[in-house]
N, C-alpha and C positions, 0 to 999 in steps of 0.2 A: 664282560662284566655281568650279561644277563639281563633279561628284564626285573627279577627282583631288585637285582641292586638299583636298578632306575625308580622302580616303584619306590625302593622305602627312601631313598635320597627327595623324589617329588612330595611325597608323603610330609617328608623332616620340614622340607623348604616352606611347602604352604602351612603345615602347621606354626611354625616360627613367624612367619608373614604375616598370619589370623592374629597369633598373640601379639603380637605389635603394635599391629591397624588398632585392636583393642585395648592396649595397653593405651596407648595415645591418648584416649579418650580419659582415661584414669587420671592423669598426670597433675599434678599439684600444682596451681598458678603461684606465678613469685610474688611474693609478700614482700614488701616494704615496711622498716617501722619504723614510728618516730616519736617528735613529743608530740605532746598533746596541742593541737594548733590553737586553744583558748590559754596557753598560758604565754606569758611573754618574752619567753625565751625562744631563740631562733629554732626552728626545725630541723632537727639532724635527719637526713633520710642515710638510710644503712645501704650498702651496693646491692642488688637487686643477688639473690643465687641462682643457681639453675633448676629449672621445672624439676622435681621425685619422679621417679616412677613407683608406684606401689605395687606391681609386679615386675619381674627381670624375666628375662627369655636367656639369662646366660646358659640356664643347666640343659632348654633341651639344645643350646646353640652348639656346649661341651658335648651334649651326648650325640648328637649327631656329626660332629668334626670328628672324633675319636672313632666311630664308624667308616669313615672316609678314610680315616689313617690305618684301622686293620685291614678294610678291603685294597689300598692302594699296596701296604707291605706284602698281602699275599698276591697280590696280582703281578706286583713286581720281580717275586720269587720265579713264576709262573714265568713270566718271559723269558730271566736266565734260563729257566730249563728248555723253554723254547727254542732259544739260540734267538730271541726278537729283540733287536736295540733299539728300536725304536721303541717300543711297547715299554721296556722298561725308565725310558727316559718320559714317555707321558707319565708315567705312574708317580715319578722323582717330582713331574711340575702337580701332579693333583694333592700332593702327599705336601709340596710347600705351602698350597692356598689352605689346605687342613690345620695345618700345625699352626700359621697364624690366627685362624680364626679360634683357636682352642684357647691360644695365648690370650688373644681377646675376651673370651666365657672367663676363662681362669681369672684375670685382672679385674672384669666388672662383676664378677662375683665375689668376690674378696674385698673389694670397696665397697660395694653395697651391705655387706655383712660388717663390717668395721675391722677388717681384716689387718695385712701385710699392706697394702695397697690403698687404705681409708684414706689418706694423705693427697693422693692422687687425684688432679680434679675430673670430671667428667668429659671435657674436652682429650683429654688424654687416652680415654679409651673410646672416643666417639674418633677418633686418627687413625686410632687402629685399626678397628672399622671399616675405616674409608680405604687405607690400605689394603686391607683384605680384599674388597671389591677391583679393586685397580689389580690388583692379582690376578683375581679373578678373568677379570676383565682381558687382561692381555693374555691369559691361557687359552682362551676359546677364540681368540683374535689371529692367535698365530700355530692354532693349531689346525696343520692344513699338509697330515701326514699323505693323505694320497689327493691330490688337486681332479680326481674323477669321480672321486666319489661324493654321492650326495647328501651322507649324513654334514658335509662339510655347509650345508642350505641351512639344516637343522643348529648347527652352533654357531651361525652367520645371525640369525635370529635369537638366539638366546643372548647375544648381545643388546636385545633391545632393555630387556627387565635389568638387567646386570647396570646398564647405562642409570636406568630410572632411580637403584640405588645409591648408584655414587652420589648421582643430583643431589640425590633427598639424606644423604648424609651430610654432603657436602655442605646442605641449606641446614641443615642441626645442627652442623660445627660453627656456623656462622651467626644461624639466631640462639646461640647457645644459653642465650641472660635474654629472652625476650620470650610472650607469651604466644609463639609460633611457634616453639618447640615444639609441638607433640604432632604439627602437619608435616615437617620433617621424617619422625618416624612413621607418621600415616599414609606416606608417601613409598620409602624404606617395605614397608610393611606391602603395600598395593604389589611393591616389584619384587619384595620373596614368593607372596604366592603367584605370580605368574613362572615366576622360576618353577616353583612346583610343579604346576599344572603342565609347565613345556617339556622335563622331565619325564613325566609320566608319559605325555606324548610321543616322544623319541623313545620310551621302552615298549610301545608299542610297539609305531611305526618299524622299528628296525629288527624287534625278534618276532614279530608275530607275521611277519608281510605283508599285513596292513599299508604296506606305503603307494607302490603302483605297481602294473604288469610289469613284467619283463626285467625284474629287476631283484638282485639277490643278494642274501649276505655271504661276506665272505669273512673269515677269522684266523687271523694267522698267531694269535695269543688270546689269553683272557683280558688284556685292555689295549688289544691292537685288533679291530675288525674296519672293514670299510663295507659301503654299502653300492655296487656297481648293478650300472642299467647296460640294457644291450645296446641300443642303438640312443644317435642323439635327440630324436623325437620322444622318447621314452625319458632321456636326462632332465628335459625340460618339463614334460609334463611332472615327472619328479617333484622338481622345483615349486611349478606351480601350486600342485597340491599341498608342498609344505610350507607356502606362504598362505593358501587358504585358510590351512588349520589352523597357522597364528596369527589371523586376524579373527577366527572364531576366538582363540583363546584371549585377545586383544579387547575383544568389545564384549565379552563376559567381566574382562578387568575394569572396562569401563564402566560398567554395570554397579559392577560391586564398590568401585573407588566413591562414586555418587551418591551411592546409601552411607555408606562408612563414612563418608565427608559433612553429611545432611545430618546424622546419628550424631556425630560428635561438634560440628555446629550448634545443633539445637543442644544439647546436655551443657555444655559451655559457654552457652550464650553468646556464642564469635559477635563482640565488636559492635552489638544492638545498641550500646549509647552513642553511637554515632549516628543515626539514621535518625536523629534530632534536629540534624545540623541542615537539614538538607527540607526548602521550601516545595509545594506540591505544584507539578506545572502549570495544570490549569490557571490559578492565579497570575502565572509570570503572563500565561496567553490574553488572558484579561485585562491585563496593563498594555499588549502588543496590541490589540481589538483594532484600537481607537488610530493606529499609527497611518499615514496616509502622506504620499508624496506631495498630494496638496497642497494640505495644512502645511507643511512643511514650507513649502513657496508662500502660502499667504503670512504665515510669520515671517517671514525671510520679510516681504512686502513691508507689512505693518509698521518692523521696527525700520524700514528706511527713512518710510513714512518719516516717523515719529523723529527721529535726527532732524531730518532736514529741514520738521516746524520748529525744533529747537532752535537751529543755529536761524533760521529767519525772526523767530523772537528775540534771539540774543541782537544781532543785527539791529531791530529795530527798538530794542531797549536801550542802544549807544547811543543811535542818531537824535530819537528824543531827547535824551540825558546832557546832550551835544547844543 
């Protein structure tokens, strides 16, 4: 495929990821409306709808899936002429998770526009969605064409971000009528640009050999190459270093999910009428001050005390009375 095609697919991913995380922040809280609570007629509340987005990531989602679909059909041409079946069977499963993800740009931009599809609720294209990732998800799962080589380290990990998607889809699909929808996408958003940035990594690491000694590429098609070390000391450091690199690329995401989280907390004012409800400790400790096992036993005392002059005045108010 080349490092280009790695570069502008990382490129698509994190751009798509940024507009998201930001998009989230945009998002329109659900309104409820009713009557007026001073007249006296009962309160109709209307069903809550789902958060707006006032911007859509369909067109660059379309124009980056449609990129995936020209480079997967020529690459797959490429392997027939290579005489590579394998090669062209990757390209059939990368050319599947394209065509759905397109399907999806295609259907939430036509509903967003009042299209074919306006009818359509949001839950419906936030499924397809989640399916594309599960697609996704199981391509890089079970693609394990040569079990030696070590780009196979590289798509072990890229499972990580692909995983954090489905979460954070999966939690959109579910807060779909609640005012958590947009950490859904903020979420969605934190794990396409990690997508990107791992991407990008992996065009490095494998056309530039960047990755470690003693270790080469080798290409038996345009989307059939594996990446083999000489010895197994060399496999492992492999390894090593490509779990190094994504955990740098990991606590950069952490980095970033913290500001993007803080950014659209404060602009939304996450949740601040509740921090009402909640007494300051020092006062609870001020009530504790006073508490002592003591006092405890000399109450405990006192009220025995105090019974047992009862029942001797009762006692001695019969015998008089007697």
């Amino acid at each position: 495929m080349g490092i280009l095609s790695y570069a502008v697919a990382g490129g698509g991913f994190a751009i798509i990821g940024a507009w998201e995380s930001l998009d989230s922040s945009n998002l329109e809280p659900n309104q409820s409306t009713g009557t007026d609570p001073s007249s006296p007629t009962t309160a109709q509340i209307t069903p809550p709808s789902p958060p707006k987005s006032v911007g859509s990531s369909s067109i660059p989602v379309a124009l980056l899936s449609s990129l995936f679909i020209a480079n997967s059909i020529y690459s797959f041409f490429t392997s027939i002429g290579s005489s590579d079946r394998v090669g062209s069977m990757l390209q059939l499963q990368i050319l599947a998770v394209a065509v759905l993800f397109l399907v999806y740009a295609v259907v939430t931009h036509n509903s967003s526009k009042n299209g074919a599809f306006a009818s359509l609720p949001s839950s419906i294209t936030t499924l397809l969605l989640l399916f594309g990732f599960i697609e996704e998800f199981l391509m890089f799962y079970l693609q394990k064409k040569d079990t030696s080589g070590i780009e196979n380290r590289y798509y072990d990990l890229m499972l990580v971000p692909i995983a954090i998607c489905v979460f954070s889809t999966l939690f959109e699909l579910r807060s779909d009528y609640s005012n958590t929808h947009r950490f859904g996408k903020l979420g969605r958003g934190i794990g396409l640009i990690l997508q990107g940035t791992w991407f990008l990594q992996m065009g490095v690491s494998f056309f530039t050999g960047l990755i470690t000694n003693n270790c080469s590429f080798h290409e038996k098609s345009r989307g059939n190459f594996t990446v083999k070390c000489r010895g197994h000391g060399d496999y492992h450091r492999a390894k090593a270093i490509a779990t190094l690199q994504f955990n740098c690329h990991l606590a950069l995401m952490v980095v970033l999910a913290t500001a993007l989280f803080s950014f659209v907390a404060n602009k939304r004012g996450y949740v601040r009428e509740d921090h009402s409800k909640y007494r300051p400790l020092g006062a609870e400790m001020e009530n504790l001050s006073n508490f002592t096992l003591d006092s405890d036993e000399e109450d405990e005392v006192v009220r025995l005390d105090s019974n047992v002059g009862a029942k001797e005045t009762g006692v001695n108010g019969i015998s008089s009375h007697a």
